[in-house]
C-alpha positions in Angstrom: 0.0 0.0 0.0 1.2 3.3 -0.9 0.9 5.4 2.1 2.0 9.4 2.2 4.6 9.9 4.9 4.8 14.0 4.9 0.7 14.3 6.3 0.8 17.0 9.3 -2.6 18.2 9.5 -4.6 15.2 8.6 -4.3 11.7 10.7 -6.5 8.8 10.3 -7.3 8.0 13.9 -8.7 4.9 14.0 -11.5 2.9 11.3 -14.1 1.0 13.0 -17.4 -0.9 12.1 -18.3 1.3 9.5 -16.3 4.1 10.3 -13.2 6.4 10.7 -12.2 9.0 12.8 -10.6 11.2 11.2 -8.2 14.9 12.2 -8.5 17.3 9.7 -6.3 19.9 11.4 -7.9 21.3 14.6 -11.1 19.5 13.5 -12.1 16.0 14.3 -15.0 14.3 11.8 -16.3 10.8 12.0 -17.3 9.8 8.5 -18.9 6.4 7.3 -16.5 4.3 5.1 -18.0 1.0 3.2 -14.3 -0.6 3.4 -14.2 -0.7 7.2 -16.4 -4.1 8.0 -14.2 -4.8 10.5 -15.6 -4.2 14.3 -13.3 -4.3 17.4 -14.9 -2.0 19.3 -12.0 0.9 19.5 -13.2 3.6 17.8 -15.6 4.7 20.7 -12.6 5.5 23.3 -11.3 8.4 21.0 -14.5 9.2 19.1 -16.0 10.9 22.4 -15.2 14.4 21.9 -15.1 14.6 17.7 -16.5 17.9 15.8 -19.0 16.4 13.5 -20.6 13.1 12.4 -21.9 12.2 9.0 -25.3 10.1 9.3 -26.2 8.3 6.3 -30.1 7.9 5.5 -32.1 5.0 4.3 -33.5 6.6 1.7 -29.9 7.8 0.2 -27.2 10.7 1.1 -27.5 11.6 4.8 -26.1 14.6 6.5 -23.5 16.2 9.0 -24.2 16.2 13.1 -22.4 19.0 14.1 -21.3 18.8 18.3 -19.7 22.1 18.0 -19.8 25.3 15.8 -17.3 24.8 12.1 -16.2 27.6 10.5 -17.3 27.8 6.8 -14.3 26.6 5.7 -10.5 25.9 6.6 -7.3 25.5 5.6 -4.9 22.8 5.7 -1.0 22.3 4.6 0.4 19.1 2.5 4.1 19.8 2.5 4.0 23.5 1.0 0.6 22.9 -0.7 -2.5 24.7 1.1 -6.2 23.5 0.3 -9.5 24.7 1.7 -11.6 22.3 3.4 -15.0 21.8 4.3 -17.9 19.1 5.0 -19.9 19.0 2.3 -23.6 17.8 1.7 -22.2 13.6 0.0 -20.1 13.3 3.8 -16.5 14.5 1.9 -14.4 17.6 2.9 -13.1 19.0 -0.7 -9.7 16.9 -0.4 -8.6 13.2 -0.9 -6.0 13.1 1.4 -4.8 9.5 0.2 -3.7 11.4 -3.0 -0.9 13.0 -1.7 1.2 10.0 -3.1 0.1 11.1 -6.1 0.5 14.7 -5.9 4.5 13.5 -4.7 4.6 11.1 -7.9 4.0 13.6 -10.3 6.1 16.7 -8.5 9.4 13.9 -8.2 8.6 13.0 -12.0 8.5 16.6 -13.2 11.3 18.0 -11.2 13.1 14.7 -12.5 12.2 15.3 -16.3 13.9 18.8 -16.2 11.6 20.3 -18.8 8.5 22.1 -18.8 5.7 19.6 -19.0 1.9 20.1 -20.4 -0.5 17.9 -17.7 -3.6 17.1 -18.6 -5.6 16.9 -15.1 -9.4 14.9 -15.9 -12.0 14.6 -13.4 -9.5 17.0 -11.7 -12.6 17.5 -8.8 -10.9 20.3 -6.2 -7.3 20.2 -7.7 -5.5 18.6 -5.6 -3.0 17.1 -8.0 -3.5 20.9 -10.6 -1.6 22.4 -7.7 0.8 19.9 -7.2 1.7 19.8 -10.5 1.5 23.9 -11.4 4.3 24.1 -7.8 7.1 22.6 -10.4 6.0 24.9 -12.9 4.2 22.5 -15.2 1.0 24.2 -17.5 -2.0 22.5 -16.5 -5.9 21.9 -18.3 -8.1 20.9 -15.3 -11.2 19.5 -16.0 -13.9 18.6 -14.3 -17.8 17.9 -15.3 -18.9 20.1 -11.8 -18.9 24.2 -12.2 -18.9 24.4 -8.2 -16.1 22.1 -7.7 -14.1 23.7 -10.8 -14.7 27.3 -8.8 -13.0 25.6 -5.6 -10.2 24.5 -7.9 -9.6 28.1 -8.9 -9.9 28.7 -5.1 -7.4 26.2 -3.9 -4.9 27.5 -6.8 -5.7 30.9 -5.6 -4.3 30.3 -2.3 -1.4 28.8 -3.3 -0.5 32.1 -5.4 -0.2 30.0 -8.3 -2.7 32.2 -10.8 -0.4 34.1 -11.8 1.8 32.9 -14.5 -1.1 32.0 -17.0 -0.4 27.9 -16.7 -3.6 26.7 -16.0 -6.6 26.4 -17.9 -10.1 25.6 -16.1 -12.8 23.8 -18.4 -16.0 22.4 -17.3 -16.9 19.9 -19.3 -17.3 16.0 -20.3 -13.9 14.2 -20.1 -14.8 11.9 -23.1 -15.9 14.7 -25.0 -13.1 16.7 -24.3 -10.0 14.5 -25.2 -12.3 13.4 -28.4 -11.6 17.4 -29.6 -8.2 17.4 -28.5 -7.9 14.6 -31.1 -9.2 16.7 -33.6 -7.6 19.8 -32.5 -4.3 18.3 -32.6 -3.3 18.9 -29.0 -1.4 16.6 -26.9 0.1 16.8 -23.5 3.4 15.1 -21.6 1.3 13.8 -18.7 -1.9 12.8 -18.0 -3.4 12.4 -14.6 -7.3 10.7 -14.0 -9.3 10.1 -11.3 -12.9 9.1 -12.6 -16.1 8.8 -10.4 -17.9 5.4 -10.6 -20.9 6.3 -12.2 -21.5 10.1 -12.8 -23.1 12.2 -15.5 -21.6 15.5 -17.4 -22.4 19.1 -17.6 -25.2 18.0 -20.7 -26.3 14.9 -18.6 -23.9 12.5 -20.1 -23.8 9.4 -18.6 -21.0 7.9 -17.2 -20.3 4.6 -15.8 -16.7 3.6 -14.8 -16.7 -0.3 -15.9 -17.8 0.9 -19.2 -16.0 3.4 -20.4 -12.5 3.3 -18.5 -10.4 1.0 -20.9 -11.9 3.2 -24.4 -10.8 6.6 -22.5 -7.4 5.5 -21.9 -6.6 4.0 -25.0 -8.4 7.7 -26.8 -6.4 9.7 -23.4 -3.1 7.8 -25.1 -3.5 9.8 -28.6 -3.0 12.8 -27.1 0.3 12.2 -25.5 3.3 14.2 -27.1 5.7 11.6 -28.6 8.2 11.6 -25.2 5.7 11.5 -22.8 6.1 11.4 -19.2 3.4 10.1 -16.9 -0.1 8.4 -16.7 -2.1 8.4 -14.0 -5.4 6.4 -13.1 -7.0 6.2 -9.8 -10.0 4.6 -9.0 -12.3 4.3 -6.2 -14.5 1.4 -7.8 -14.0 -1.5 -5.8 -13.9 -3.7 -8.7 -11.4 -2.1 -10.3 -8.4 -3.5 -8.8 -5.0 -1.9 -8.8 -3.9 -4.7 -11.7 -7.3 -4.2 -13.7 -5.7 -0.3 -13.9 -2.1 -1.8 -14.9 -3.5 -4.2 -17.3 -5.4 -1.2 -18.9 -2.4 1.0 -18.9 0.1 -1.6 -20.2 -2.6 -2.6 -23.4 -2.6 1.1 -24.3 0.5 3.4 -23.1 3.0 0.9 -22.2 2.2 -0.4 -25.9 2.8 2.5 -27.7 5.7 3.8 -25.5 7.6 1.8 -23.7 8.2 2.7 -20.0 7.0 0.5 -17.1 3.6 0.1 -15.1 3.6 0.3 -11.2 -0.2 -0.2 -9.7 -1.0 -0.7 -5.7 -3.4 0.4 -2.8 -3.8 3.7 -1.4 -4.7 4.6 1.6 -3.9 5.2 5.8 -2.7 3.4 8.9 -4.8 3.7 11.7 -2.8 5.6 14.4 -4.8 3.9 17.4 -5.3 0.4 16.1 -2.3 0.0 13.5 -5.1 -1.6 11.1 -4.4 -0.1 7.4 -7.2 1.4 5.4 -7.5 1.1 1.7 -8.8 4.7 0.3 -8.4 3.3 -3.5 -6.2 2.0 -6.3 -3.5 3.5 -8.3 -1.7 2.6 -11.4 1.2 4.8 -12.7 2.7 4.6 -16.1 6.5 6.0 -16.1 8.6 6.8 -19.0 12.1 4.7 -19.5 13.8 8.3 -19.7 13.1 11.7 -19.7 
């Protein structure tokens, strides 16, 4: 499991029947989780005095308990990288905190590559990995289906101070559709970097369903790679897309074309009470031979 060693102000406290506590800074949130099955009756000994709970409903969704008064929003540091937080109405907070070892992938790989490098950032949701990636001084085209989460995007780039030099480009739109017109426009970018939902629709109501459609965007994602590319990123939170479903799917279509070697694993956080590890999700990263 690839874990993210540099985390200050968030800490997975402990994952219990259905659970995990979690630290988000000076904030402590209990959040349902449908990977922890597990019970061993821990998590109430340090849940006693938490912030806020997320209750799901019956019926579908569910909403936040709050024990004490939030403020709107907050900030929180990754290493130099500062994103806003919040709980929102689906029981997240804005951030993925599992990606960091993605966010670190991609800054070692462009540091490492010693040219500027174009990333292509789909289903970029907040922009976690857009800032990441503009702090080395890459140009980056986030994406994302969502207006409201591509204006917290802007937000979180905002705060880094990293609006400034004209290197990213926000678009709100359908990621199939997208890379399709990049095809025709003749663009192409040295990185690509996708985290798509399970099942989700687009700004025109296009349907999108993971299993379905995952292998054909790749392989169309792969045609708009410059001829030396440099990374590929898929993430997934679909449990039946395993880690080596994603490197199968990224050896059939980059690997093929270029070389380079496939790496896939878990994501996710050890439980500083219990010890027990938490999958958040499954990676696979394509790597060019050389730079």
């Amino acid at each position: 499991m690839w874990i993210s060693e540099y985390w200050e102000d968030f800490e997975l406290l402990e994952a219990d029947d259905g659970y995990k506590l979690e630290r988000w800074k000076d904030v402590t949130l209990l959040r349902p989780d449908p990977q922890v099955v597990w019970k061993h009756s821990e998590i109430g000994k340090y849940s006693k005095n938490i912030d806020a709970k997320y209750f799901r409903s019956r019926k579908g969704g569910g909403e936040w308990k709050y024990f004490k008064k939030l403020p709107e929003h907050w900030e929180i540091l990754y290493r130099d990288l500062k994103f806003k937080v919040r709980p929102t109405g689906f029981k997240h907070t804005g951030l993925f905190p599992e990606q960091a070892v993605n966010w670190d992938f991609a800054r070692d790989m462009i540091r490492e590559s010693g040219r500027e490098i174009k990333v292509l950032n789909l289903f970029a949701y907040t922009g976690g990995a857009t800032v990441a990636c503009l702090k080395e001084g890459s140009s980056v085209c986030h994406l994302d289906a969502a207006k409201s989460i591509v204006t917290w995007a802007k937000e979180n780039v905002e705060l880094n101070n990293l609006n400034q030099n004209g290197k990213v480009r926000f678009i709100v739109d359908d990621a199939y559709k997208f890379v399709e017109r990049e095809i025709k426009r003749g663009n192409s970018y040295d990185a690509i970097i996708m985290d798509p939902p399970s099942y989700g629709r687009g700004p025109n109501g296009e349907l999108w369903k993971i299993e379905d459609k995952i292998f054909e965007l790749v392989e169309l994602a792969s045609r708009i790679l410059t001829e030396k590319p440099l990374f590929f990123i898929i993430n997934s939170y679909t449990t039946g897309l395993s880690n080596t479903v994603m490197e199968n799917i990224l050896n059939l279509t980059v690997t093929k074309k270029f070389g380079g070697k496939v790496t896939a694993d878990e994501i996710g956080f050890r439980a500083k009470h219990s010890g027990l590890y938490l999958p958040c999700g499954s990676t696979a990263r394509w790597q060019a031979d050389s730079f």
